[in-house]
C-alpha positions in Angstrom: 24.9 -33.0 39.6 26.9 -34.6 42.2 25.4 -37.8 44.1 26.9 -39.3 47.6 26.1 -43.0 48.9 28.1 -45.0 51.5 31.1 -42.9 50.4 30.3 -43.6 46.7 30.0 -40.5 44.8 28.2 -40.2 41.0 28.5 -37.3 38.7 26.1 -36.7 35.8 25.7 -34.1 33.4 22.3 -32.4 32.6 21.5 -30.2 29.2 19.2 -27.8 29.7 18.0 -26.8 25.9 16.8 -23.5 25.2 12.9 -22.9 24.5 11.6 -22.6 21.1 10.4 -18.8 20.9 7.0 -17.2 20.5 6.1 -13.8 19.3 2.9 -12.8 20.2 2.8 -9.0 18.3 5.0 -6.4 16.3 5.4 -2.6 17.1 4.5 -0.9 14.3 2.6 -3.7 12.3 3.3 -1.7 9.4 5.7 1.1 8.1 5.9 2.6 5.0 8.7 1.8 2.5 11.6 3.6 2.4 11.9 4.9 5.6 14.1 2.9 8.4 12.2 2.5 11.7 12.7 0.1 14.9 10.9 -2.8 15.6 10.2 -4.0 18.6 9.1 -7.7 18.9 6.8 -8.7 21.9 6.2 -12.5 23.2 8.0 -15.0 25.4 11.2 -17.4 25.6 13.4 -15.2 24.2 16.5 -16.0 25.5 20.5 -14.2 25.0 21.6 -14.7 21.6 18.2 -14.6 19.8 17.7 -13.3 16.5 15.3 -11.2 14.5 14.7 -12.5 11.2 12.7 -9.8 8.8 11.9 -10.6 5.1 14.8 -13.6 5.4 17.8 -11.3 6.6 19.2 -11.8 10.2 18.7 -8.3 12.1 21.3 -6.7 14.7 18.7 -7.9 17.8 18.7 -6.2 21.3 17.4 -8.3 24.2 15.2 -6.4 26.5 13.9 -9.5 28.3 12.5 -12.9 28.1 9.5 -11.3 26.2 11.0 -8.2 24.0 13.5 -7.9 21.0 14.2 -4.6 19.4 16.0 -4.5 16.0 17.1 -1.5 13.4 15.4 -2.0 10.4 17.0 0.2 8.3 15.4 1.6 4.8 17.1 -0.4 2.1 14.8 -3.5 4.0 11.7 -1.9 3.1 12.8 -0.7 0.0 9.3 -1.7 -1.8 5.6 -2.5 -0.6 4.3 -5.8 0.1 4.4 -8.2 3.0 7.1 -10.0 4.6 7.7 -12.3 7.4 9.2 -11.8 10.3 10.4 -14.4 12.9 12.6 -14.7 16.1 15.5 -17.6 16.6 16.7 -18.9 19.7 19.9 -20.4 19.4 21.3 -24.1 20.8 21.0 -26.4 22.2 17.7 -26.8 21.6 16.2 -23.2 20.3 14.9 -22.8 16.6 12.9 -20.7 14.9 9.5 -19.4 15.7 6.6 -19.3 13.8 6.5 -16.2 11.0 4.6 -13.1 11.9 3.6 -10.9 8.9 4.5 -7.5 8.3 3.4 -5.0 6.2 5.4 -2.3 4.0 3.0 0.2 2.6 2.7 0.4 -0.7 0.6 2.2 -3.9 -0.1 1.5 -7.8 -0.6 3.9 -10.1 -2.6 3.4 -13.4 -3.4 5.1 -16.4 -6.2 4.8 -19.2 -7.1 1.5 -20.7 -6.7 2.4 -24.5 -5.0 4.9 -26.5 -5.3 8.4 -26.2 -5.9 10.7 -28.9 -3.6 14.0 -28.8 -4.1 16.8 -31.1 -0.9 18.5 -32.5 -0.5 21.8 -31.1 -3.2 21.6 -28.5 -3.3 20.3 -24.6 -4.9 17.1 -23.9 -5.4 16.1 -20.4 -4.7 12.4 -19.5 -6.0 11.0 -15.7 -3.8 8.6 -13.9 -5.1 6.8 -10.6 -3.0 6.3 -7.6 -3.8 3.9 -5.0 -2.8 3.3 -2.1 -2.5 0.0 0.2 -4.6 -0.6 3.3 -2.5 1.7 5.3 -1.8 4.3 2.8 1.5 5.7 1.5 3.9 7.5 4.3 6.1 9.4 1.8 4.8 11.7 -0.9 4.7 10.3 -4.2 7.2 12.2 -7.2 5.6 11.6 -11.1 7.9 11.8 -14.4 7.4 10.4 -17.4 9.5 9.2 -20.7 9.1 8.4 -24.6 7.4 12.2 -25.0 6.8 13.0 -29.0 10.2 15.3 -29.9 9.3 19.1 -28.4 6.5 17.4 -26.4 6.0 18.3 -22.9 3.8 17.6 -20.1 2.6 18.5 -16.3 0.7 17.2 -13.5 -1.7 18.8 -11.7 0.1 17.6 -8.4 3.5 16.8 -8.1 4.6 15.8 -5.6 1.1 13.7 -4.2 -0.1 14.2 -0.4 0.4 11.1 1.4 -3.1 9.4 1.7 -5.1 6.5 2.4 -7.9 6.9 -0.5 -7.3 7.0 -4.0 -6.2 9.8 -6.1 -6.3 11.3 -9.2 -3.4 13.3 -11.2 -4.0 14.6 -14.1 -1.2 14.6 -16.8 -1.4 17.1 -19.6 0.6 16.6 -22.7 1.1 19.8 -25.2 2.6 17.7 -28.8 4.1 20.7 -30.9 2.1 21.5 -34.2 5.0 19.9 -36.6 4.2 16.4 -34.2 2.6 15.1 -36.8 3.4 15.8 -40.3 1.0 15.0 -43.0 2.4 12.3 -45.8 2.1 13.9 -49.6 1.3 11.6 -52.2 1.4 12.6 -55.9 -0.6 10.8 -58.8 -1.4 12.0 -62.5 -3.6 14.8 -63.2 -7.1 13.6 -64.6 -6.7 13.7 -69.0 -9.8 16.3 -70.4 -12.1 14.0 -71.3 -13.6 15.8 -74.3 -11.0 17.1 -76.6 -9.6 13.4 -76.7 -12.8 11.9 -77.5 -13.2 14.4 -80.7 -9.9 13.8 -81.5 -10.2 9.9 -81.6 -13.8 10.4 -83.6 -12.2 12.9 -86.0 -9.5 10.6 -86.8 -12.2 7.6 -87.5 -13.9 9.8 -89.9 -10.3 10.4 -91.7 -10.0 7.0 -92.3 -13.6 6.6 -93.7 -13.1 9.8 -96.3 -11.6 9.7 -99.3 -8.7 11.7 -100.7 -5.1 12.9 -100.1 -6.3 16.6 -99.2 -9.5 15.5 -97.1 -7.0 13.0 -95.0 -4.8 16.5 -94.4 -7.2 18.6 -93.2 -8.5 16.0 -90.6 -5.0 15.2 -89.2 -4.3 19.7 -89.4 -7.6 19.5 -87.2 -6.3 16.8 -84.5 -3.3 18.5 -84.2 -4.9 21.8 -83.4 -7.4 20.1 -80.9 -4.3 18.6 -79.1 -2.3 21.8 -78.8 -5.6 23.2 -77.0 -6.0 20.2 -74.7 -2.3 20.8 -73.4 -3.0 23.7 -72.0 -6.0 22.3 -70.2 -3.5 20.0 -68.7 -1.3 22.8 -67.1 1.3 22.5 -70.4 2.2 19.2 -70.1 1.7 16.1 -68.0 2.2 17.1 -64.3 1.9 15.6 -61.2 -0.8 16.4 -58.4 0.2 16.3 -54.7 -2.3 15.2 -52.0 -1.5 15.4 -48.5 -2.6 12.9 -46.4 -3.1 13.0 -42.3 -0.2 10.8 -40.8 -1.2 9.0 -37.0 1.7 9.1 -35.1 1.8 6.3 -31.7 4.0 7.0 -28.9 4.1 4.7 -25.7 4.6 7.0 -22.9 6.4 5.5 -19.4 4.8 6.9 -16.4 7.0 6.8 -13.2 5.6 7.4 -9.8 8.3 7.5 -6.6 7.6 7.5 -2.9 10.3 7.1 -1.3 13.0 4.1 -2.6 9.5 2.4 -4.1 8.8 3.0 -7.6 5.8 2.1 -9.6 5.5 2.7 -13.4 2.6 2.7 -16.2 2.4 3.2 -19.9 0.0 5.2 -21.5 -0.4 5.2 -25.2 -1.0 8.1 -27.3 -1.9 8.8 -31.2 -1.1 12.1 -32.1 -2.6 13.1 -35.3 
């Protein structure tokens, strides 16, 4: 600014700062994650060189005017569900940062049952998981596998992929354990004695001692001997050893994995498999 007075002439400079910027809405509030989109930023003293800030990373910004930004967000930025700010800087002198706007990346959770499950070796058993979706649903179909299976185990869902949806849904996971999953433990132990035959043995030797006599003593040891050679075959001819076998529980901790998109959700679900 240039100033004149009785041939006196004044210069002075002026800085005009930039604004501080205002968003005022977001086109789409909300996008599901995974999948690139582009936002466009509404609101007022937006000015050239302005920036689009989303979840903390500067954005490639197009200025469309004094009130609208557009910006690329591409798919690895919505990667997983939750919100994340988004805000808008104007640059010096003067600028800064606006206030954040929230924006939401759909998401889901997926659960399975509370407790253990109980799986019978070479049968099905059926196992519910619950997948639920955020406020505004899930925009890519959901992809289940699961890990830690018994050895020959298998399992399948009733759906697979999920429909995209905004209300809850069930899957139902059913897991087929081969017959061998669980092998029973054998435990041996000694047969039971006859009870009998040893207790007239041990009374017919008391009586030897009480009797009298060289040949008396001789016929009562000739008659333990003979009641011990029929006992042993009661014993299966000698002194074997009786196996048991004994139910084994087997515990597995399955890993549920559910995928829409690049978000990915897991669960465990425990088994017993007897």
């Amino acid at each position: 600014i240039k100033a004149a007075f009785s041939g006196v002439t004044g210069t002075t400079t002026l800085n005009v700062n930039n604004p501080l910027p205002s968003v005022a809405s977001l086109a789409p509030a909300h996008a599901p994650a995974g999948n690139g989109f582009t936002l466009t930023v509404n609101g007022s003293n937006f000015v050239a060189g302005c920036s689009i800030s989303f979840n903390g990373k500067i954005e490639s910004t197009t200025l469309v005017n004094a009130g609208q930004l557009t910006a690329s967000i591409s798919a690895t930025d919505v990667g997983s569900g939750g919100a994340v700010n988004v805000m808008v800087t104007n640059p010096g002198p003067g600028g800064g940062n606006s206030s954040a706007s929230s924006f939401t990346i759909d998401d889901f959770g997926v659960a399975g049952p509370a407790g253990s499950v109980a799986v019978t070796a070479g049968q099905s058993t059926p196992i519910v998981l619950t997948l639920t979706p955020s406020a505004n649903g899930y925009g890519s179909p959901v992809q289940f596998s699961v890990s830690g299976l018994p050895q020959g185990a298998s399992a399948q869902f009733s759906q697979n992929p999920v429909t995209p949806g905004t209300t809850p849904a069930q899957v139902t996971m059913t897991i087929l354990a081969p017959a061998g999953a669980s092998a029973g433990r054998s435990q041996r132990r000694p047969p039971e004695w006859p009870l009998a035959p040893l207790l007239a043995a041990a009374a017919l030797a008391f009586a030897g001692i009480l009797l009298r006599g060289r040949q008396k003593m001789a016929a009562v040891l000739c008659a333990i001997a003979v009641i011990a050679l029929v006992a042993l075959p009661a014993c299966n001819g000698g002194f074997p050893l009786v196996s048991n076998v004994v139910p084994v529980v087997r515990n597995y901790t399955l890993t549920v994995t559910a995928t829409s998109g690049t978000d990915t959700h897991t669960t465990s679900v425990s088994i017993a498999v007897n």
